[in-house]
N, C-alpha and C positions, 0 to 999 in steps of 0.2 A: 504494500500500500504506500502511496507516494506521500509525503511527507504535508504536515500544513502548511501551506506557504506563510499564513498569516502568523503563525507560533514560531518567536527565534530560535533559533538552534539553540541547544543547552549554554556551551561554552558561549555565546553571547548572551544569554540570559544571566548567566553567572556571574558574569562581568558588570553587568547593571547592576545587581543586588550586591556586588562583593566592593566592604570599604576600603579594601586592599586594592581596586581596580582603579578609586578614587585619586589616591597617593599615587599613579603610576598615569599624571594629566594626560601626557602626549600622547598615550596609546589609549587610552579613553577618547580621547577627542577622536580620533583615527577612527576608531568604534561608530562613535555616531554620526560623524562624516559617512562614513556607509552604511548606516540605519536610513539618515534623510534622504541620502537618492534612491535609496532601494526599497526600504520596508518605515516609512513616514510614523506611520501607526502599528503597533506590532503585538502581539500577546507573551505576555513573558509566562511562564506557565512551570512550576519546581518539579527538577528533576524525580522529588519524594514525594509523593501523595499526601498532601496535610501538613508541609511545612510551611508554605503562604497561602493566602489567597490567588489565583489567578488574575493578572492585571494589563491593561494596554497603557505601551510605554509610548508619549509622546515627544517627537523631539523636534518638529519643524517650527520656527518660530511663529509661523501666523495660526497656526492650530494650538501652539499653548498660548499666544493673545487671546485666541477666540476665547479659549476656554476659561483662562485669568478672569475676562471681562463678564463671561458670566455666569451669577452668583447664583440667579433658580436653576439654570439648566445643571449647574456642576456641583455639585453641595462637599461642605468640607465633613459633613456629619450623615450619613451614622456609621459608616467605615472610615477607621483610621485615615489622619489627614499627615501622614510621615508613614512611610513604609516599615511592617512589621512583620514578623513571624508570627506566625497563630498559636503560639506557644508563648508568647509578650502579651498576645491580645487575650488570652486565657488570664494571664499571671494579671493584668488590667485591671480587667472586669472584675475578678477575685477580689483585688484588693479596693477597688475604688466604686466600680457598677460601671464603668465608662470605659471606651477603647482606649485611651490615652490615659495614660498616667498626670498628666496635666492636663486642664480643663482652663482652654484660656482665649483669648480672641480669636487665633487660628484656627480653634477647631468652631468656632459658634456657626450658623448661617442665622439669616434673618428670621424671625423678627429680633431675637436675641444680639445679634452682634453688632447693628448700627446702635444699639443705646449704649452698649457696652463700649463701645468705640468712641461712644463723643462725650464720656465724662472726660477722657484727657487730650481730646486732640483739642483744643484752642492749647494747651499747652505747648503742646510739640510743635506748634506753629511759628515760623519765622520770626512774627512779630513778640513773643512771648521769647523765644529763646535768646531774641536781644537782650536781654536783662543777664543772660550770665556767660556773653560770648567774653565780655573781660573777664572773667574766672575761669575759663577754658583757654585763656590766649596767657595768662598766670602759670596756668599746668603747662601747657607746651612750653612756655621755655625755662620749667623746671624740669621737664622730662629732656629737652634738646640737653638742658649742665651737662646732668647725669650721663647722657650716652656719652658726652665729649670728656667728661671726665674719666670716662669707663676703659676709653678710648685709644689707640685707634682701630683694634678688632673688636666688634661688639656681638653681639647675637641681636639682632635688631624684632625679632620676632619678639624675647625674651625680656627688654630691655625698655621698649619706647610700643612697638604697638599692640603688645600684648598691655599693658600697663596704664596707658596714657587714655585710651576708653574705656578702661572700667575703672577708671577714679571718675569720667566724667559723669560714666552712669550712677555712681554711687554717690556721688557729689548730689543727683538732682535726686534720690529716692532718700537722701538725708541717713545713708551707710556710713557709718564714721569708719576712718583708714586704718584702725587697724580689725576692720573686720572683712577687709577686701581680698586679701590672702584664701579666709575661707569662700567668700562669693566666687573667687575666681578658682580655688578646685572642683567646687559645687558645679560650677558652669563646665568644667572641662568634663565632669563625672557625666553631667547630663547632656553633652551633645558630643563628646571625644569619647563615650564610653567603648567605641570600639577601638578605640588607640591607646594601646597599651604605655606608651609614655605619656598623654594626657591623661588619660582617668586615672593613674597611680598606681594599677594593680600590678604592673611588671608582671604579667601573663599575654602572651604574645600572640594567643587565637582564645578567644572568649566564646563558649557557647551562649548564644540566641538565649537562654534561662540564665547568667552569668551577666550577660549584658543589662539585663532586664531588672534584674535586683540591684544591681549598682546603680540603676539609676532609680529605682523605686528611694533608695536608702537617699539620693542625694534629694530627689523630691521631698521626704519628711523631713530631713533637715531644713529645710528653703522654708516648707509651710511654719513647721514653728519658729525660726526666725523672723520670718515676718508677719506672724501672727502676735509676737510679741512689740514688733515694731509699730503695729496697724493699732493694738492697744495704747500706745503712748503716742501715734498720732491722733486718736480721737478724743484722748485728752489733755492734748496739751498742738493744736493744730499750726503749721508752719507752711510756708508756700512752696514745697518741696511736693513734690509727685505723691510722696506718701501718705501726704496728708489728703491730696485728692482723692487715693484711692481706699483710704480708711475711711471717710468720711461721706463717699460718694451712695447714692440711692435711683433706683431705677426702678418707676410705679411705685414709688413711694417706699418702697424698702431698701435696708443694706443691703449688698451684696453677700449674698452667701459663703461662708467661710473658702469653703473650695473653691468658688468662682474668683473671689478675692487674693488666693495665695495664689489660686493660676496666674491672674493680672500680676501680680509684683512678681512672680518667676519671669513672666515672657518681657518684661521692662528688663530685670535684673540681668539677664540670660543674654534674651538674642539684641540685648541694646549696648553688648560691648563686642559678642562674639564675632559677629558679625564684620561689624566696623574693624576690627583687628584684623581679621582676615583680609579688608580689601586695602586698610596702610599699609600692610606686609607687603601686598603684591603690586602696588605702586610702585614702594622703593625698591623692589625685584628688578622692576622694568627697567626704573632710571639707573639703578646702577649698573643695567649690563647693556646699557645705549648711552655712552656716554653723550652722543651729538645730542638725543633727545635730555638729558640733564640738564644744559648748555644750554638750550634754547627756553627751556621753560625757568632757568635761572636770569635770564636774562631780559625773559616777554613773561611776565606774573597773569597776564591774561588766560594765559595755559592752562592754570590753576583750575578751572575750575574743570577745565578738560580732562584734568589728570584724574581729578576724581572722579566723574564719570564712568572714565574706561576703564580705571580699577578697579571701581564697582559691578562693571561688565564682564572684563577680561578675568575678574578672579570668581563673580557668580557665589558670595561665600553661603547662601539656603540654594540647594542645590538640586534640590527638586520639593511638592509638595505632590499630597492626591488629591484625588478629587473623586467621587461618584456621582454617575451621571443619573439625571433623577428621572428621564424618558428617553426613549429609542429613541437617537440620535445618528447623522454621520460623521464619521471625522478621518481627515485624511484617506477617504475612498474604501474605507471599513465602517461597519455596521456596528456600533456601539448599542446594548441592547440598558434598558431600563436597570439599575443595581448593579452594573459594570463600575470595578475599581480601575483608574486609570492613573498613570505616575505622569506628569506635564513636570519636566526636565527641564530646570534652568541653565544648566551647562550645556546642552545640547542647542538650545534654541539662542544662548546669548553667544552662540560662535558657529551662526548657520549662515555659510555667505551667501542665500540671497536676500537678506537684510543686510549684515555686516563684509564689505568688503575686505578681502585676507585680515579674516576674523583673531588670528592665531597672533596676530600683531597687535604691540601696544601703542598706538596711535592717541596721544593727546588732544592732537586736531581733530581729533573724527568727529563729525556731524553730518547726517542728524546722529545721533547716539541713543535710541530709543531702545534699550535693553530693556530687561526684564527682572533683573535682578532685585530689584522692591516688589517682584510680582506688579499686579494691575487690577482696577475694579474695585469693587468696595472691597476687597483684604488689602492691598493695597499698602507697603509697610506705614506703621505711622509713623516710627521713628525718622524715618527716611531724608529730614531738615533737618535735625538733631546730626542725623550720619555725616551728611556733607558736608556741615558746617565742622564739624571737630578735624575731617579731613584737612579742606581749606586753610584753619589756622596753623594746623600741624603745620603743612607744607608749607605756608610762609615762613614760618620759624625755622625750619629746615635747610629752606634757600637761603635766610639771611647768615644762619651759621655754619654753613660746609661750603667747602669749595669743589670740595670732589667725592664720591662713593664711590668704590668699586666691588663686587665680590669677592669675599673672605673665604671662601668652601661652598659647599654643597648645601642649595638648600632644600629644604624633607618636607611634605608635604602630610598632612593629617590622612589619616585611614579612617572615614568617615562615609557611607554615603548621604547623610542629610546634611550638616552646616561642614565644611571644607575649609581649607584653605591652609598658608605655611604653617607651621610648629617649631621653624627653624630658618634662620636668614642670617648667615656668618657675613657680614661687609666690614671692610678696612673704610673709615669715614676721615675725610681732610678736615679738618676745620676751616673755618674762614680767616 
């Protein structure tokens, strides 16, 4: 019997689902570069009967816009909205009643997740976060001493942009500094659980039940932390995120305890992770194009291009799901009603018939319409908060180095949902 055309072959199925495929960029990229000409839409389906659900993998960019853009037709709920083993989604439910271990704006659809959404976005918004862009232009060039003091090989991943955004995140949710060390293993527990040098366990292949309790453990540390936090914002309230989110009622009630620790995980979490991920891959770029260095040290206009295509070029939420809530088409396949589907932000933000030679870090690029905040009402909210701590960074950056180069090898996380370096060895000139 001839094979499905529409079902990937194993060994590319494996590859999708494996965070070891993740860490190895260039031959992932390679992968989906022959997914989009060949098979756009495709069913990923496990080798074992009962280790995942079956899912279609998207990777062309205007099929994961379509689908980004909309919210009835794709739902982040009631299948897992981050790809899981049905052995996590058993361990879930057990422990919580819900496919996810966190219960937080990602997973909500409407009517739930536009109220949820707008008790803190005037926050996140431009005009609000002018109030603390000088306390974030304070940290950068307390973080810029340190690296030059450290200097002149640094670990630049370790150093400045692992560090320099989760002081800013914790700066606005009112985390005092020395409690950032544990946000920031906490954070690595629950999104680097499959990287053995981030989540701490020095175990080098984690089983799917392994992975799943480690991050269960770092979720109950998170809720009671800031369940204890959310108590002394509501009485004692401050202009800080925390206060908004302690303090916040929708239909006239608090937020429900769980809905509430979700909210300050997915703040705490994906509002430094994230961001680190794409300063890393910035200064990847510039220090191994010296010309492109050069020119954006010299034209500050660049700036806001650099952050862009970092944000692009490094894709740090790296896919999300979605289930489709009616028989639908997509990409010339038959998507049936209760279909789980993976829309793949690596794939579609380096698919060159949007991005021309996508594999390039291009400052100048315009339009730049990537995907990487997603699109639609999920839509990240962070996403002015991101750019803006970029932006500052990098001016501090230009104004105190004259030259970057690459210092070693740098090592990419083994992850397949948030990605990005774990390691960037550069020799830094000063100015």
């Amino acid at each position: 019997m001839a094979a499905d055309p529409t079902i990937l072959p194993t060994a590319v199925a494996k590859q999708v689902i494996d965070p070891h495929a993740y860490a190895e960029w260039d031959g992932l990229l390679d992968t989906f570069d022959r997914l989009r000409e060949q098979s756009p839409v495709a069913k990923v389906v496990p080798e074992q009967e009962g280790l995942f659900e079956p899912f279609w993998l998207v990777t062309r960019y205007d099929d994961v816009m379509r689908i980004s853009k909309d919210n009835a037709g794709f739902l982040n709920n009631p299948k897992p909205v981050v790809f899981s083993f049905n052995e996590a989604i058993e361990f879930s439910r057990a422990a919580t009643g819900s496919n996810m271990l966190v219960d937080s704006l990602v997973v909500f659809d409407a009517p739930i997740h536009p109220k949820y959404r707008k008790l803190t976005q005037d926050w996140f918004m431009p005009r609000n976060l002018g109030r603390i862009e000088s306390e974030i232009r304070d940290l950068a060039h307390r973080t810029v001493d340190r690296m030059i003091d450290l200097g002149p090989e640094i670990d630049f991943v370790k150093e400045v942009a692992g560090p320099y955004p989760l002081r800013v995140v914790m700066q606005i949710l009112g985390v005092p500094p020395e409690d950032e060390p544990r946000m920031q293993m906490l954070t690595q527990q629950l999104f680097g659980g499959q990287d053995a040098d981030l989540s701490g366990t020095g175990m080098e292949d984690m089983t799917p039940e392994q992975v799943v309790q480690l991050v269960a453990g770092a979720v109950k540390t998170f809720e009671d932390y800031f369940a204890d936090l959310a108590e002394k914002r509501r009485a004692n309230p401050t202009g800080d995120v925390a206060s908004v989110i302690a303090n916040a009622t929708v239909d006239g009630e608090p937020l429900p305890p769980r809905d509430m620790a979700g909210y300050y995980i997915i703040v705490a979490t994906a509002g430094h992770d994230t961001t680190s991920a794409s300063t890393a891959g910035a200064m990847q770029a510039l220090a191994g194009d010296p010309e492109q260095f050069a020119r954006v040290k010299a034209d500050r206009s660049l700036l806001a291009g650099i952050v862009e295509e970092a944000i692009r070029w490094t894709s740090p939420v790296q896919h999300f799901m979605r289930t489709a809530a009616e028989d639908v088409e997509i990409g010339g396949q038959q998507i049936k009603a209760g279909d789980w589907m993976m829309i793949n932000y690596v794939a579609a933000n380096h698919d060159p018939a949007q991005f021309d030679n996508p594999r390039r870090f291009d400052a100048a690029r315009s339009p730049n319409r990537h995907l990487a905040f997603g699109a639609g009402a999920h839509q990240c909210l962070g996403l002015h908060l991101a750019r803006m701590e970029m932006r500052i960074l990098f001016e501090v950056l230009l104004d105190r180095i004259a030259a970057v180069e690459p210092a070693g090898e740098a090592r990419r996380a083994t992850s397949t949902f948030v990605g990005g370096l774990k390691s960037l060895p550069l020799r830094v000139t000063p100015a």
